[in-house]
N, C-alpha and C positions, 0 to 999 in steps of 0.2 A: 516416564509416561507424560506425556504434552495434557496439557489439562484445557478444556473449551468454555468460551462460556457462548452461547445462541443465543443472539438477539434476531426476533422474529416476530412480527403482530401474528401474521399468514398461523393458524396453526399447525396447520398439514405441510407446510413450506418448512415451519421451525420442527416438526415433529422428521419430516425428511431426514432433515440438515442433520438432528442429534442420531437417528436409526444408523447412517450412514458415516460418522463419526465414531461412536460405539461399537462397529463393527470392526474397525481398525484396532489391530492386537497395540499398536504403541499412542493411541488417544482415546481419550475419554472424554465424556463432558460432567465438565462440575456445578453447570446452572443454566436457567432457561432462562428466558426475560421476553415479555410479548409488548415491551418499550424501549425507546432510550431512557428512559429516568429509574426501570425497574432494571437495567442496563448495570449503571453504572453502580445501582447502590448491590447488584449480585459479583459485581466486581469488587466490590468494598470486603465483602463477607466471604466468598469462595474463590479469589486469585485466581484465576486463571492465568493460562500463558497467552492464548491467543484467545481472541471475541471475533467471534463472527458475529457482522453486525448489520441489519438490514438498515435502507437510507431512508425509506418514509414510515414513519411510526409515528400513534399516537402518544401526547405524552411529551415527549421529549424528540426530535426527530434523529435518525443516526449520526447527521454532521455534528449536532452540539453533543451527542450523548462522545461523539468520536472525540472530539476537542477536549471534553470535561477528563474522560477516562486518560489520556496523554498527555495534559497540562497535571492531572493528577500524579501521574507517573513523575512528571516532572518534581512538583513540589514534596513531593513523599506524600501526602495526603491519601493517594490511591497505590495498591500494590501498581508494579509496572507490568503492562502487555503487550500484545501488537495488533492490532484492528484491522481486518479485512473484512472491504464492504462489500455485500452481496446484494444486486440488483438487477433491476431489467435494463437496456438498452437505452429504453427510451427516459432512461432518468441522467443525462449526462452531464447536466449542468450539477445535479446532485454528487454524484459523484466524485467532480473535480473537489467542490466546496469540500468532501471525507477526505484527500487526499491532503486539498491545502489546513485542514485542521489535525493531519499527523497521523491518516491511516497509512498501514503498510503496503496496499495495497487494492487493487478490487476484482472482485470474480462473478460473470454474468449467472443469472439464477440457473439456466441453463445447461450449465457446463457439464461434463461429463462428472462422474464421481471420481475419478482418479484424479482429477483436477480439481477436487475439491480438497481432496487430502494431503495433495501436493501445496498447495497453498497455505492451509494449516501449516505443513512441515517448514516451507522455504520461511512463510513469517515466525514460527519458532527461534531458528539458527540466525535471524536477523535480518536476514535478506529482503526482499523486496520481490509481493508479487504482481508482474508487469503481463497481461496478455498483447502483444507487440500488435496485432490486429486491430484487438479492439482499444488499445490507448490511443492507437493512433488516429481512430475513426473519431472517439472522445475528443483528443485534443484539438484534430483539427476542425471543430465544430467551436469550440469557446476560447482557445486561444488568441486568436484572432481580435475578441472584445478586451484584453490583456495584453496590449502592446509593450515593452519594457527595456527601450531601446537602451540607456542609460546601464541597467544591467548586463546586457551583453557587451557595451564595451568596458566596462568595466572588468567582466570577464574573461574577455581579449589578452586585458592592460597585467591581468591575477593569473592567469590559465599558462601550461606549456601550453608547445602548436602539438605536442604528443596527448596532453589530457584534454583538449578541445577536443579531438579527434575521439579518444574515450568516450567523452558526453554525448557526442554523435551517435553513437554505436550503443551507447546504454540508452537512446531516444528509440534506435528501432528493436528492441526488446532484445538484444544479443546477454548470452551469459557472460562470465568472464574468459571459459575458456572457448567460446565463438570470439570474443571479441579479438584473444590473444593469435589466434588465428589467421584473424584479418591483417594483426600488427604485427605480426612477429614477434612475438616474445612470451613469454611463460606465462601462466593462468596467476603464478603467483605475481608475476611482477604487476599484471593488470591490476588485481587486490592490492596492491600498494599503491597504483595509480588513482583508484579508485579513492582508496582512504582522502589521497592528499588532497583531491576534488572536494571532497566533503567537506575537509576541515577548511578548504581555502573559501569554499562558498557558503561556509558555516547551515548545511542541510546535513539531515537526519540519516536517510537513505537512497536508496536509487531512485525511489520510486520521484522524491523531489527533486531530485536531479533531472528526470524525465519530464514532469511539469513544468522543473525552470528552463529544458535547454528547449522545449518548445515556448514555451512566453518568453522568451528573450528571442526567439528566431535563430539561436545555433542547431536549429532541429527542424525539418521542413515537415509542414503538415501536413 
């Protein structure tokens, strides 16, 4: 059983989020929180696996509530989870800010309900949840103020010309086995491309790999 924790000021928003969570036979929710700061300390107490986490909250807002709960994870201090942020459209600069503080992910308030629980599940198993539309409508609005040229050659100089191509393909929201697809080669060999990316550009998950390969410009807005 995946365990949830809802962060949500909105009460009818956070009251949704848990009805619609609850209803799925393999998730639960183990805590509500109508902060970031009542966020992190129900994270402390009921573990969750994944937080769903709104971005403007009074209190504590979701980016620092996002940072605290995965610097926590880091140091032992907090059990470990995975953060996706759930928001409106119009908050994108917010957003990036949840992603570069270590969320897995972000899902429009909008979304359908299968895509809400598909999100929960992908951030579960580790993965990274990316809406290819709207990241790319996101990034290409604030990447732009994040230029990181130095990085991408750097990149260049650390990268194959085969895991470059990877990061391209993980920028327009491809899975592994679309990606393998496009490359020729097996969904598992992509997962081992994928790994050595990580470790070579010392990031977390896709989801960072899809912010750096567009602020470094290996990904076109």
């Amino acid at each position: 059983m995946i365990r949830v924790l809802v962060a949500d000021d909105q009460d009818l928003v956070r009251a949704g989020a848990v009805a619609v969570v609850d209803a799925a036979p393999d998730l639960t929710v183990v805590a509500e929180a109508a902060d970031g700061a009542a966020a992190v300390e129900a994270q402390r107490r009921h573990r969750a696996d994944v937080v769903l986490m709104d971005v403007r909250m009074p209190v504590l807002d979701g980016i620092e509530a996002t940072r605290r709960l995965v610097a926590g994870a880091t140091d032992g201090s907090l059990p470990p989870c995975r953060v996706v942020v759930l928001t409106t459209f119009d908050l994108d600069e917010y957003v990036y800010g949840a992603l570069r503080a270590g969320a897995s992910g972000f899902l429009l308030k909008d979304a359908p309900t299968h895509d809400l629980l598909a999100a929960v599940r992908t951030a579960h198993r580790g993965d990274a949840v990316v809406a290819p539309s709207a990241t790319r409508r996101l990034l290409a609005q604030v990447v732009p103020r994040l230029p990181d040229v130095a990085a991408r050659e750097a990149a260049a100089a650390a990268l194959s010309e085969r895991e470059l191509a990877v990061v391209r393909l993980l920028a327009e929201g491809l899975s592994n086995a679309e990606i393998g697809l496009r490359i020729f080669v097996s969904e598992a060999t992509v997962k081992t491309y994928v790994g050595r990316i990580l470790a070579k550009l010392d990031l977390r998950d896709r989801v960072q790999v899809v912010v750096w390969a567009f602020r470094t410009g290996l990904a076109d807005a």
